[in-house]
N, CA, C and O atoms as CSV, one atom per row, in Angstrom:
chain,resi,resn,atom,element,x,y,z
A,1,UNK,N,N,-40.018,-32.244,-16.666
A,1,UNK,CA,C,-41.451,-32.276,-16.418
A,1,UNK,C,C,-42.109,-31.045,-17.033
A,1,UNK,O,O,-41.489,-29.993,-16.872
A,2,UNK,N,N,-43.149,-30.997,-17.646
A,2,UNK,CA,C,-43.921,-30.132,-18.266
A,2,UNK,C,C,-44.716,-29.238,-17.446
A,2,UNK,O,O,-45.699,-29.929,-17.178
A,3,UNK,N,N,-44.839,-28.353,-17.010
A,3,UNK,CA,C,-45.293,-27.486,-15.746
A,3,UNK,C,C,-46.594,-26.778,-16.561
A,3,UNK,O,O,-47.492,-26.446,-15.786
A,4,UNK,N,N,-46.842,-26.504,-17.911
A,4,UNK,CA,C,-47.479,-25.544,-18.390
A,4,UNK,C,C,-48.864,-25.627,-18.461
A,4,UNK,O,O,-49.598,-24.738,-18.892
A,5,UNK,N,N,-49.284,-26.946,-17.936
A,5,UNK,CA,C,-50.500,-26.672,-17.447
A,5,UNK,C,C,-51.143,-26.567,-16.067
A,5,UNK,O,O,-52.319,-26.624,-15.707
A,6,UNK,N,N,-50.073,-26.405,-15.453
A,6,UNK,CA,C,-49.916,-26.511,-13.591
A,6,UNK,C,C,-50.660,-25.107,-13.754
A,6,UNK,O,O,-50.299,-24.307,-14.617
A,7,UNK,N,N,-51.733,-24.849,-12.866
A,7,UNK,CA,C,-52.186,-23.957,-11.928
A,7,UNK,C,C,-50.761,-22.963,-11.438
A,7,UNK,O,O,-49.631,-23.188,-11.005
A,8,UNK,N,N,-51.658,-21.662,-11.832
A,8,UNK,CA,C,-50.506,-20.335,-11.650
A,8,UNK,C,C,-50.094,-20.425,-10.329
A,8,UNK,O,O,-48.876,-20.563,-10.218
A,9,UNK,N,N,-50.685,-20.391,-9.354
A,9,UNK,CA,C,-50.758,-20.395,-7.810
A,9,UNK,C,C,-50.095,-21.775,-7.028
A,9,UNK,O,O,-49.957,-21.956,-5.818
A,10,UNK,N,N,-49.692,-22.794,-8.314
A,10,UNK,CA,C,-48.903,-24.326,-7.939
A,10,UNK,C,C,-47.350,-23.704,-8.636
A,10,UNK,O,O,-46.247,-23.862,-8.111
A,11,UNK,N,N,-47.546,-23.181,-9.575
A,11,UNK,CA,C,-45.883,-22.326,-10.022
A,11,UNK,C,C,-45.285,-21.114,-9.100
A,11,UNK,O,O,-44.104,-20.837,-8.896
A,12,UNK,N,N,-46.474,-20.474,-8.603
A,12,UNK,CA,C,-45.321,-19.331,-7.867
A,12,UNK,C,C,-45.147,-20.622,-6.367
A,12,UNK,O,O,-43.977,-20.976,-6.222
A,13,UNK,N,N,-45.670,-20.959,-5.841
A,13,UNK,CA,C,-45.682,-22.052,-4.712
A,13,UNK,C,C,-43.954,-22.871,-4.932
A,13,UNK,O,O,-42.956,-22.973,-4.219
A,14,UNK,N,N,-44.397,-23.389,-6.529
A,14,UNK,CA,C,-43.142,-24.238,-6.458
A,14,UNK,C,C,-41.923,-23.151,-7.018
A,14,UNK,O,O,-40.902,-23.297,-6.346
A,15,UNK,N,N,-41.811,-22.300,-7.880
A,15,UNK,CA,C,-40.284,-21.382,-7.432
A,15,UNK,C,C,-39.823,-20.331,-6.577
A,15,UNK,O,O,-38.862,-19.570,-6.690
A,16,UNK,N,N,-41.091,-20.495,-5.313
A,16,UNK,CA,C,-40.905,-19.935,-4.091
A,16,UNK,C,C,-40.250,-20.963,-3.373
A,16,UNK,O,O,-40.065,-20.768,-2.172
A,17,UNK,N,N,-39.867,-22.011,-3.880
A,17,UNK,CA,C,-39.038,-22.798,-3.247
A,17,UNK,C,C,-37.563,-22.486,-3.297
A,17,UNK,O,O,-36.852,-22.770,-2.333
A,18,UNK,N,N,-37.101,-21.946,-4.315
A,18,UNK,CA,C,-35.632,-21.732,-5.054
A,18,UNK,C,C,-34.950,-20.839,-4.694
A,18,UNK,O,O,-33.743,-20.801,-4.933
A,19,UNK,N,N,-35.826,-19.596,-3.796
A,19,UNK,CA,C,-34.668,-18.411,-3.845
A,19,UNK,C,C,-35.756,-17.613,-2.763
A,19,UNK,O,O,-36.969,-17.819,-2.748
A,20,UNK,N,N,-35.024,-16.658,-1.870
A,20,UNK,CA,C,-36.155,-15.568,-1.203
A,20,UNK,C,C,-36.999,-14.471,-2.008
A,20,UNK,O,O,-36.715,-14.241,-3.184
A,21,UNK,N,N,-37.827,-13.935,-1.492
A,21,UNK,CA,C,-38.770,-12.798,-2.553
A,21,UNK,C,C,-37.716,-11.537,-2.612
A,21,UNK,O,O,-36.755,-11.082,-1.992
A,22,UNK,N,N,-38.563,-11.263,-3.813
A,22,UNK,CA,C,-37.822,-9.947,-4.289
A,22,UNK,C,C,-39.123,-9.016,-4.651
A,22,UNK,O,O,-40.151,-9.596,-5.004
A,23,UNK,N,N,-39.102,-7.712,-4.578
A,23,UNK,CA,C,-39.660,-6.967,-4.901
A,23,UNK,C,C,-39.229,-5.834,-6.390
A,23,UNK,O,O,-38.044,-5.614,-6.638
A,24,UNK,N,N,-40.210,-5.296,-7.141
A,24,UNK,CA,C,-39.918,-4.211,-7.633
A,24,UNK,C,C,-39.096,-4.990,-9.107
A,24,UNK,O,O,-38.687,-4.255,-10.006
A,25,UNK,N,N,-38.949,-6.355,-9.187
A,25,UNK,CA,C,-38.251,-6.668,-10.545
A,25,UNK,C,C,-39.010,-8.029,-9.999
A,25,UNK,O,O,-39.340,-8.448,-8.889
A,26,UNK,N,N,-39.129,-8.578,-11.583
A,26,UNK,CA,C,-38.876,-10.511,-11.563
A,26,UNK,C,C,-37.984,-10.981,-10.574
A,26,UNK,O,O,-38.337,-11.916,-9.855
A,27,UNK,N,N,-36.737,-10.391,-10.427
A,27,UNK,CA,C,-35.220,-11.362,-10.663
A,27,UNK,C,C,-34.558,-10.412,-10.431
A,27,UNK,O,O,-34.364,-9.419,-11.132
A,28,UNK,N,N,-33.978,-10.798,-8.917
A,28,UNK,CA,C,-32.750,-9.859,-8.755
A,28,UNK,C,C,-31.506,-10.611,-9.068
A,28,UNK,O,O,-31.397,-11.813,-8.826
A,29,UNK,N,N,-30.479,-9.822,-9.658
A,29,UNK,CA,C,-29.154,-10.860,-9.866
A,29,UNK,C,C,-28.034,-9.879,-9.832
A,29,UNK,O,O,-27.769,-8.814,-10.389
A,30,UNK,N,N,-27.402,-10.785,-8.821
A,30,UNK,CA,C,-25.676,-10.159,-8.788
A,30,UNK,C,C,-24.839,-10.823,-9.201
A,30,UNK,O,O,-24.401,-11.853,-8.687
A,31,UNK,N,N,-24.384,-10.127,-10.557
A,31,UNK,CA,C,-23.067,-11.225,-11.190
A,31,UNK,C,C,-23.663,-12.173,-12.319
A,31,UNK,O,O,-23.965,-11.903,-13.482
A,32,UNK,N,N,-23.732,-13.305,-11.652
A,32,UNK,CA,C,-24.039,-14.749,-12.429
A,32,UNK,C,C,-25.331,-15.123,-11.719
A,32,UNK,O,O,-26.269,-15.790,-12.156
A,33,UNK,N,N,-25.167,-14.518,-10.462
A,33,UNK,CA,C,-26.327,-15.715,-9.738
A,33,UNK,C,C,-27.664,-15.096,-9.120
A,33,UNK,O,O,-27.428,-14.001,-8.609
A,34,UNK,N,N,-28.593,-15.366,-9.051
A,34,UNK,CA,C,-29.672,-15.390,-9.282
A,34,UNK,C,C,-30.324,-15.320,-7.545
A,34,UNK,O,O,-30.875,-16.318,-7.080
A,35,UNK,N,N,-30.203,-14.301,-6.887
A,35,UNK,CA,C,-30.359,-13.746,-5.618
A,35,UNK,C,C,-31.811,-13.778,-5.335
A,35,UNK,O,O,-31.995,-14.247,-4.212
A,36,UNK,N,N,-33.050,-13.414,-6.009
A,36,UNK,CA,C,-34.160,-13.614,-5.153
A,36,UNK,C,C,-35.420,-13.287,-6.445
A,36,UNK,O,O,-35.272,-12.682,-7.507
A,37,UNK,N,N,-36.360,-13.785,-6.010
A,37,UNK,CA,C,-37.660,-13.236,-7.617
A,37,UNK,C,C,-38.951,-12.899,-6.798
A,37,UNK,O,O,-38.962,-13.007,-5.572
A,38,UNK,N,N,-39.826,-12.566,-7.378
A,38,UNK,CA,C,-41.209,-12.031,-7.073
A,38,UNK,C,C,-42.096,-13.144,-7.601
A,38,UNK,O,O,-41.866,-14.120,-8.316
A,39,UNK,N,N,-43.165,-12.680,-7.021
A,39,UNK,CA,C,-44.106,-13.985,-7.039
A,39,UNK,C,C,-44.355,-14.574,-8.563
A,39,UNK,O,O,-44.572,-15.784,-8.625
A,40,UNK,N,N,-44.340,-13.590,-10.182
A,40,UNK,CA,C,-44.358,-14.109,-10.816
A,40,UNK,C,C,-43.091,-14.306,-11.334
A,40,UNK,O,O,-43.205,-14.921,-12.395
A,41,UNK,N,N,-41.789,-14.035,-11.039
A,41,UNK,CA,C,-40.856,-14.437,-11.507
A,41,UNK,C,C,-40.732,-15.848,-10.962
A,41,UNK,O,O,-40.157,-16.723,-11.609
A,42,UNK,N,N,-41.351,-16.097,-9.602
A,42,UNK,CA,C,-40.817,-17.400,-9.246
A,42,UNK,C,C,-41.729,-18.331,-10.176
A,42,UNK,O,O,-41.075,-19.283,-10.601
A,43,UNK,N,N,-42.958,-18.319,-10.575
A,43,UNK,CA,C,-44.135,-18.673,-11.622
A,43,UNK,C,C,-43.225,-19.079,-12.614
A,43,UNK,O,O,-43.010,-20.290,-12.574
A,44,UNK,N,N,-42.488,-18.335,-13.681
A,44,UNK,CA,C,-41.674,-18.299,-14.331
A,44,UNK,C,C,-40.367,-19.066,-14.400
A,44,UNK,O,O,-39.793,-19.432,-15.425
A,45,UNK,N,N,-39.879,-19.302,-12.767
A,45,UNK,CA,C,-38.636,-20.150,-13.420
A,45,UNK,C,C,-39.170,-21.488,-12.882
A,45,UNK,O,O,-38.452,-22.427,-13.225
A,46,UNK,N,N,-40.147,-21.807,-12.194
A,46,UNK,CA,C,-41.323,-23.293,-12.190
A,46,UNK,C,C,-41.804,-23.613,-13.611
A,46,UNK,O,O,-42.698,-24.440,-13.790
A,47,UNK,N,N,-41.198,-22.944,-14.645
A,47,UNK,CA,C,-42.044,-23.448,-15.736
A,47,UNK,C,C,-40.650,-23.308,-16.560
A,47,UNK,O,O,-40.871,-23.166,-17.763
A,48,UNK,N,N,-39.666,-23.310,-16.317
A,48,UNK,CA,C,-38.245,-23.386,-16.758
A,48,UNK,C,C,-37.592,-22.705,-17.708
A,48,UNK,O,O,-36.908,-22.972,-18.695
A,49,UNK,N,N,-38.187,-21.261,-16.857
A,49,UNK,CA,C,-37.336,-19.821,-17.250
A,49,UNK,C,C,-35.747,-20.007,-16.502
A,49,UNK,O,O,-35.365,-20.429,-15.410
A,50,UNK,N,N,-35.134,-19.501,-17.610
A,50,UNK,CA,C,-33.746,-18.922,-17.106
A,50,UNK,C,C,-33.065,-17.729,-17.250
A,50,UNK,O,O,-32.402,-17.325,-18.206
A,51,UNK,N,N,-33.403,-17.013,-15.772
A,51,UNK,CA,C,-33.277,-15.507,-16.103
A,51,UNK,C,C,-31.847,-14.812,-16.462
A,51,UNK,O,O,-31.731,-13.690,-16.954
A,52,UNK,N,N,-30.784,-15.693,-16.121
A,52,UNK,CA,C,-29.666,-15.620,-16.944
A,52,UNK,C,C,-29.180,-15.667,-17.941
A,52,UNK,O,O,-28.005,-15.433,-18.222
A,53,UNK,N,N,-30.173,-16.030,-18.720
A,53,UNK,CA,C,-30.542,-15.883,-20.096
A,53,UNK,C,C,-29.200,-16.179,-21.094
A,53,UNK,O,O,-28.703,-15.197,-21.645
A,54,UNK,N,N,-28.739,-17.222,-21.282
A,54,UNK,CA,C,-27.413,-17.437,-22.085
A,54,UNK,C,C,-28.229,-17.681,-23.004
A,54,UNK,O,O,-29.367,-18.147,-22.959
A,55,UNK,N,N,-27.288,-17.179,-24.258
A,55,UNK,CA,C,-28.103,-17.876,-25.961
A,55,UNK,C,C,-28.544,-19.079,-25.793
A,55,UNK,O,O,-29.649,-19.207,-26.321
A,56,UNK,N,N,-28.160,-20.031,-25.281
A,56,UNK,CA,C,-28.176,-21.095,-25.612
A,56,UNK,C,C,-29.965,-22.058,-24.841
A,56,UNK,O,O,-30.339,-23.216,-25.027
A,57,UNK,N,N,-30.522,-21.107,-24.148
A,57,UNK,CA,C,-31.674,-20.772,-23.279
A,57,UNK,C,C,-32.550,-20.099,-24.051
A,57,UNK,O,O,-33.743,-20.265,-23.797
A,58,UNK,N,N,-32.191,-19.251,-25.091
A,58,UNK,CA,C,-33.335,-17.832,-25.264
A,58,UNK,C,C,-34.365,-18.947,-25.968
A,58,UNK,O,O,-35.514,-19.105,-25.555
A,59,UNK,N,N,-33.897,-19.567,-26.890
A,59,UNK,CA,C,-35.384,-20.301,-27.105
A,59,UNK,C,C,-36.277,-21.396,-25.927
A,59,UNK,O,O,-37.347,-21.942,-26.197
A,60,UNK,N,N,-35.777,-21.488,-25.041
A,60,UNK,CA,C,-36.487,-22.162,-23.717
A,60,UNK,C,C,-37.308,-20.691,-23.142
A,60,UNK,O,O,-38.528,-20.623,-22.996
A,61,UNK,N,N,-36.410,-19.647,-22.884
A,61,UNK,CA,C,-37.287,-18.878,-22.602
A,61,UNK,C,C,-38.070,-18.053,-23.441
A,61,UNK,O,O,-38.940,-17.649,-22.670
A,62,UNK,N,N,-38.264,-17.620,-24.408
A,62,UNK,CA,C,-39.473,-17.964,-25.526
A,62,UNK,C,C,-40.853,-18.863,-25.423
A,62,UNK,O,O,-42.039,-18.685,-25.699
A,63,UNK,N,N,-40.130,-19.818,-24.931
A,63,UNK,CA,C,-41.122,-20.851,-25.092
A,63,UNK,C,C,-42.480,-20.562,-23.576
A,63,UNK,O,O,-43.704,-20.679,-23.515
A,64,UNK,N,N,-41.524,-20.202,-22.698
A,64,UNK,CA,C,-42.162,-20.140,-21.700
A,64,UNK,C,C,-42.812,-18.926,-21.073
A,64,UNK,O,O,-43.642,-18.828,-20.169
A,65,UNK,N,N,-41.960,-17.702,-22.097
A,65,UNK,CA,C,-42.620,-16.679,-21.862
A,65,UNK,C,C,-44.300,-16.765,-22.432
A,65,UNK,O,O,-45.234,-16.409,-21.714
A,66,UNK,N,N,-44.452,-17.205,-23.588
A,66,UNK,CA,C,-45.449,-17.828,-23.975
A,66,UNK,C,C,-46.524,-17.841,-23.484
A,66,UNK,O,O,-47.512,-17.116,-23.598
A,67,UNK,N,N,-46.157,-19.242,-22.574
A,67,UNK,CA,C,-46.796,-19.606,-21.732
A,67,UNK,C,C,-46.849,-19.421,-20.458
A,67,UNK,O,O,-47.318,-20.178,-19.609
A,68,UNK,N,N,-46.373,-18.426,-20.329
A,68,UNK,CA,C,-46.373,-17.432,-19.129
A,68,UNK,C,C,-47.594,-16.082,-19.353
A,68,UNK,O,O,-48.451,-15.780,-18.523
A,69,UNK,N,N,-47.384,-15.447,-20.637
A,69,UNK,CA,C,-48.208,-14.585,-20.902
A,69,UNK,C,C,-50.073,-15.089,-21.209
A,69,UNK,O,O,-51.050,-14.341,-21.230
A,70,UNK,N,N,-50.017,-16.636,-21.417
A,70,UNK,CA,C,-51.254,-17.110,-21.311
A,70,UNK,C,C,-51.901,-17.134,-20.080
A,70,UNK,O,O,-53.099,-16.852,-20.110
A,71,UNK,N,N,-51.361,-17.423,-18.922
A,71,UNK,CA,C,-51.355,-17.576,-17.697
A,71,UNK,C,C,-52.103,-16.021,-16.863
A,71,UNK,O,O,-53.127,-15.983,-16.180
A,72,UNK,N,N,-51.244,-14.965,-17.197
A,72,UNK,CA,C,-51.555,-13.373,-16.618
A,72,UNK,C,C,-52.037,-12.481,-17.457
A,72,UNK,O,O,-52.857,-11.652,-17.063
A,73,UNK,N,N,-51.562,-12.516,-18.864
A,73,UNK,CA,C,-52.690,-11.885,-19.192
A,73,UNK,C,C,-53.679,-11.595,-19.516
A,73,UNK,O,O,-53.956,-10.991,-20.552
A,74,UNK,N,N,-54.874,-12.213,-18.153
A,74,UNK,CA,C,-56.060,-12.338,-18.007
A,74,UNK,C,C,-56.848,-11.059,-17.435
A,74,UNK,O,O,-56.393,-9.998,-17.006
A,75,UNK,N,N,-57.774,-11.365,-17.525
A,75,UNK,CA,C,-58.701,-10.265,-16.641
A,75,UNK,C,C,-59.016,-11.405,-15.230
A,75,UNK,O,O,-59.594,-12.466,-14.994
A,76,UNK,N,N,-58.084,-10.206,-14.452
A,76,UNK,CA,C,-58.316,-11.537,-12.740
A,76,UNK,C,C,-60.381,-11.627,-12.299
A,76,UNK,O,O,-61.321,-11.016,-12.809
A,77,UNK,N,N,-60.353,-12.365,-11.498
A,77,UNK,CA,C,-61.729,-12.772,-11.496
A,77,UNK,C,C,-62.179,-11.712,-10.411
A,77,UNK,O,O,-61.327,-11.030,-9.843
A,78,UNK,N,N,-63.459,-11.587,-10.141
A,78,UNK,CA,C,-64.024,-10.329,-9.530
A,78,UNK,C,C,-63.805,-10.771,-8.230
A,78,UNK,O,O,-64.135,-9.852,-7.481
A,79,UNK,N,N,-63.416,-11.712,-7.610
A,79,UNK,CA,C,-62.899,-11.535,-5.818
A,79,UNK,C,C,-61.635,-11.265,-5.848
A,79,UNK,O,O,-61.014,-11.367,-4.790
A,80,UNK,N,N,-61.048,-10.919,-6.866
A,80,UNK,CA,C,-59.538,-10.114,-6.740
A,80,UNK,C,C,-59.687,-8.464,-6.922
A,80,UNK,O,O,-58.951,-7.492,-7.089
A,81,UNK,N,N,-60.631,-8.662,-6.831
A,81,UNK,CA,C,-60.736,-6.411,-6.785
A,81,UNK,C,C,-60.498,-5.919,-5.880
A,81,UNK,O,O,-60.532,-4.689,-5.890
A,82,UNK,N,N,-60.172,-6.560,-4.757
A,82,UNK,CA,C,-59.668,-5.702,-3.338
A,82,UNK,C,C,-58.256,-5.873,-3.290
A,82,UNK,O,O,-57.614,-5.851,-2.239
A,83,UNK,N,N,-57.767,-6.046,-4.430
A,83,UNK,CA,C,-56.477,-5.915,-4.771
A,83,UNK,C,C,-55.796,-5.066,-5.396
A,83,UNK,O,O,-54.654,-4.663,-5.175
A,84,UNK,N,N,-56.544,-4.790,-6.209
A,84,UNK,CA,C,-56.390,-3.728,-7.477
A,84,UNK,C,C,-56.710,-2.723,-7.125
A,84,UNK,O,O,-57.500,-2.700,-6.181
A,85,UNK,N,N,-56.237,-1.406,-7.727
A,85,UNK,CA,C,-56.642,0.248,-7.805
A,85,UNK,C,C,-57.532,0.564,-9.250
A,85,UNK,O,O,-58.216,1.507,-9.649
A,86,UNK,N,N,-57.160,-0.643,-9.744
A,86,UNK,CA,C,-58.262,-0.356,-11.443
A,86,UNK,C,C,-58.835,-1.539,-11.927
A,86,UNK,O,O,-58.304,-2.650,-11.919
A,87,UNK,N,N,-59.986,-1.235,-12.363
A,87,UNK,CA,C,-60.968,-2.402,-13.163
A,87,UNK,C,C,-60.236,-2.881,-14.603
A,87,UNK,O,O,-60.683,-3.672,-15.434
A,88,UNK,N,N,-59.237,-2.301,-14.619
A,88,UNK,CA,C,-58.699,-2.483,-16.270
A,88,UNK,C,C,-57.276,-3.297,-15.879
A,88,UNK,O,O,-56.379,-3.602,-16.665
A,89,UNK,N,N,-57.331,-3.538,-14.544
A,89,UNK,CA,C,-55.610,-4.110,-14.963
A,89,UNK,C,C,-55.848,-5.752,-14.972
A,89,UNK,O,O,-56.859,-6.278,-14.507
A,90,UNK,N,N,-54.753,-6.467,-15.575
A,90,UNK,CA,C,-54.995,-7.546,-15.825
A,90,UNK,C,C,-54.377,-8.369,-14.838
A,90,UNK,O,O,-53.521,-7.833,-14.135
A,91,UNK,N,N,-54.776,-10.128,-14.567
A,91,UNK,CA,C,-54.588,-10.618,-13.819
A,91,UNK,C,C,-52.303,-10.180,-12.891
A,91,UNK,O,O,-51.799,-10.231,-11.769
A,92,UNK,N,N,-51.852,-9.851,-14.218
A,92,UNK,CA,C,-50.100,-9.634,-14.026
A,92,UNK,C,C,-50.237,-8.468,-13.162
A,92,UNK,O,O,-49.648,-8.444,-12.082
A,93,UNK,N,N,-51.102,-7.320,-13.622
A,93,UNK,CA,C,-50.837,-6.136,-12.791
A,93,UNK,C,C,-51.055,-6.556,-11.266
A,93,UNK,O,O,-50.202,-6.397,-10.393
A,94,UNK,N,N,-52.387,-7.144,-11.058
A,94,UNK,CA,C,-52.763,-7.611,-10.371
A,94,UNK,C,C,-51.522,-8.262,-8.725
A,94,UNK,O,O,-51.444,-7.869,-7.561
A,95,UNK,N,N,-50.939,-9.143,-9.352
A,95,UNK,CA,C,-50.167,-9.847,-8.788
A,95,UNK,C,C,-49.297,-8.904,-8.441
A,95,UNK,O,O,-49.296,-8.583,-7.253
A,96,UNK,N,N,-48.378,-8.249,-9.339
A,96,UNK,CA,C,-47.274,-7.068,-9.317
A,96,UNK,C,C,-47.968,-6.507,-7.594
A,96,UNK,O,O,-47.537,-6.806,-6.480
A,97,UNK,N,N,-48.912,-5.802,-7.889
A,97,UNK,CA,C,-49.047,-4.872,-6.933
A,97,UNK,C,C,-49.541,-5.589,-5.665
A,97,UNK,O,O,-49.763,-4.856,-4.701
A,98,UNK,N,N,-49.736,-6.830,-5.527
A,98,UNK,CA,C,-50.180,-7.478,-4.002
A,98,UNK,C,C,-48.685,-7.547,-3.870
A,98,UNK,O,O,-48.300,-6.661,-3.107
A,99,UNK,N,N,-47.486,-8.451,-4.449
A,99,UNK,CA,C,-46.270,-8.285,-4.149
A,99,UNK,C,C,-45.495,-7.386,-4.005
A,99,UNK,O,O,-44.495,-7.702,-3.361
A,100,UNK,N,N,-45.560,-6.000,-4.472
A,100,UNK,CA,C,-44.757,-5.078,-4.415
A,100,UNK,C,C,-45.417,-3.957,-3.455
A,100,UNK,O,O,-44.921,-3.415,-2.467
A,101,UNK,N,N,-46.635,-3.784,-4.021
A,101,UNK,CA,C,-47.219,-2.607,-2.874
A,101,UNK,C,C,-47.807,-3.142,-1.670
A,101,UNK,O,O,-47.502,-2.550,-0.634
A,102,UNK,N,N,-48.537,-4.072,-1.584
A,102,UNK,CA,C,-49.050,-4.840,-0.522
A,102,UNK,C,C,-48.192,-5.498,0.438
A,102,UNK,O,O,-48.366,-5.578,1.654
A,103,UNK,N,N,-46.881,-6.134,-0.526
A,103,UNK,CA,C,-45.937,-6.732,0.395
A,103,UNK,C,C,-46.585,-8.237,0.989
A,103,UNK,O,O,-46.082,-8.788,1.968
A,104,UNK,N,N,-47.564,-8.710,0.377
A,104,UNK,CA,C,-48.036,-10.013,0.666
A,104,UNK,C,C,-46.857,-10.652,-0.022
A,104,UNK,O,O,-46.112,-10.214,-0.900
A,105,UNK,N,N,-46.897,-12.141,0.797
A,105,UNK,CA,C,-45.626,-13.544,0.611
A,105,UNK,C,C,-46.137,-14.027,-0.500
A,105,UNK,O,O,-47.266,-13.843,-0.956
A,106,UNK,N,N,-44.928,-14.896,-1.085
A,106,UNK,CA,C,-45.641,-15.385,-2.862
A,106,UNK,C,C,-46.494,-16.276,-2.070
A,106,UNK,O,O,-47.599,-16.424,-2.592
A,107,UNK,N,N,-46.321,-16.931,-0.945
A,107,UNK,CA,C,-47.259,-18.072,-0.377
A,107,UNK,C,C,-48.656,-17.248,-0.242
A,107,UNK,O,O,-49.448,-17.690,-1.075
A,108,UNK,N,N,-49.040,-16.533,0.283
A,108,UNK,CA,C,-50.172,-15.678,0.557
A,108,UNK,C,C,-51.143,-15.599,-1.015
A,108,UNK,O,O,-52.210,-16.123,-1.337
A,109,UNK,N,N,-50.200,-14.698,-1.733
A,109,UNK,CA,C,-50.636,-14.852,-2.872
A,109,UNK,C,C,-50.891,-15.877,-3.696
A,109,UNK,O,O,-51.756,-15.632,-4.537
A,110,UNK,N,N,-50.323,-17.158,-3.732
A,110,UNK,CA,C,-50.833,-18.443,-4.327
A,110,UNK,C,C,-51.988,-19.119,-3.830
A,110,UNK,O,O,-52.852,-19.578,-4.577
A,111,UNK,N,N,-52.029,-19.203,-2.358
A,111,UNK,CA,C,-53.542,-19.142,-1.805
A,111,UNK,C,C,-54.780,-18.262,-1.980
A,111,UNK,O,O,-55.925,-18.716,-1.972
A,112,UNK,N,N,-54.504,-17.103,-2.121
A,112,UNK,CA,C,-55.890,-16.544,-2.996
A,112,UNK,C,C,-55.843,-16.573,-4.274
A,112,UNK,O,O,-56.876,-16.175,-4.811
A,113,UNK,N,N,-54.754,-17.006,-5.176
A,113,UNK,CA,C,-54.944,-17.205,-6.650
A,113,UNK,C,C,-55.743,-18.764,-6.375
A,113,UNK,O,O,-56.739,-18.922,-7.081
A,114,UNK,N,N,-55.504,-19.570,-5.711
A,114,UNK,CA,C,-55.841,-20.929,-5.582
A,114,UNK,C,C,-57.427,-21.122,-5.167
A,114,UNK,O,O,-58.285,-21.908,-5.569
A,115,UNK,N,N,-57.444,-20.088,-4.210
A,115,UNK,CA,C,-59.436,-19.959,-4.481
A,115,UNK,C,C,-60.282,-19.733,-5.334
A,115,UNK,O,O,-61.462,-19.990,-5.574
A,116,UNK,N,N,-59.226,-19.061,-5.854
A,116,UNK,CA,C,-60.265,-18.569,-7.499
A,116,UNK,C,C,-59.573,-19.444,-9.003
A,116,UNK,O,O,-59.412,-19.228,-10.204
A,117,UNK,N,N,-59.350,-20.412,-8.088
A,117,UNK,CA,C,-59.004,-21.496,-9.697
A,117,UNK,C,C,-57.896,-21.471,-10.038
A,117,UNK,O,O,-57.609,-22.640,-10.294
A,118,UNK,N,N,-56.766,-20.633,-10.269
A,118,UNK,CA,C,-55.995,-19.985,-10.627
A,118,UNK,C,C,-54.817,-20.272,-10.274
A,118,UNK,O,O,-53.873,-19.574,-10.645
């Protein structure tokens, strides 16, 4: 299924299904396997990233980094400023820091990306 025009806030939703949150990285991994992601890593493997990254993947993930970087690196919309510490960061910083410094759930965060379109 083609995810890449799914709403950002319907991708972290759906690879918040796959694994618990992680902070401070995309993608935590021990070994082989793939232990827990952050709200946009989970964004990322809903659109059929594989952070294990075997050759045989790097052009899938290419493809989706892509279209991943279309997605965040936006300028977030002005009811996301009580999020941010700067007028200059873009919709990715954005997210980073409600998940990592804020400690909001990727669910939390897909609901206010989801008010603002997003």
């Amino acid at each position: 299924m083609d995810n890449s025009k799914s709403l950002l806030s319907d991708l972290i939703l759906a690879g918040a299904q796959l694994r618990p949150q992680a902070s401070g990285d995309y993608f935590r991994i021990n070994g082989d396997d793939i232990v827990c992601s952050c709200a946009l890593g989970a964004a990322k493997e809903a659109l059929g990233f594989d952070p294990s990254c075997s050759d045989l993947n790097e052009k899938n993930n290419d493809r989706v980094n892509k279209i991943f970087a279309d997605k965040v690196n936006i300028d977030p919309p002005i009811g996301l400023a009580q999020y941010t510490l700067s007028s200059d960061w873009t919709l990715c910083e954005t997210i980073i820091h409600m998940n990592d410094k804020l400690k909001m759930t990727r669910e939390e965060i897909a609901a206010i990306l989801k008010e603002h379109g997003l």
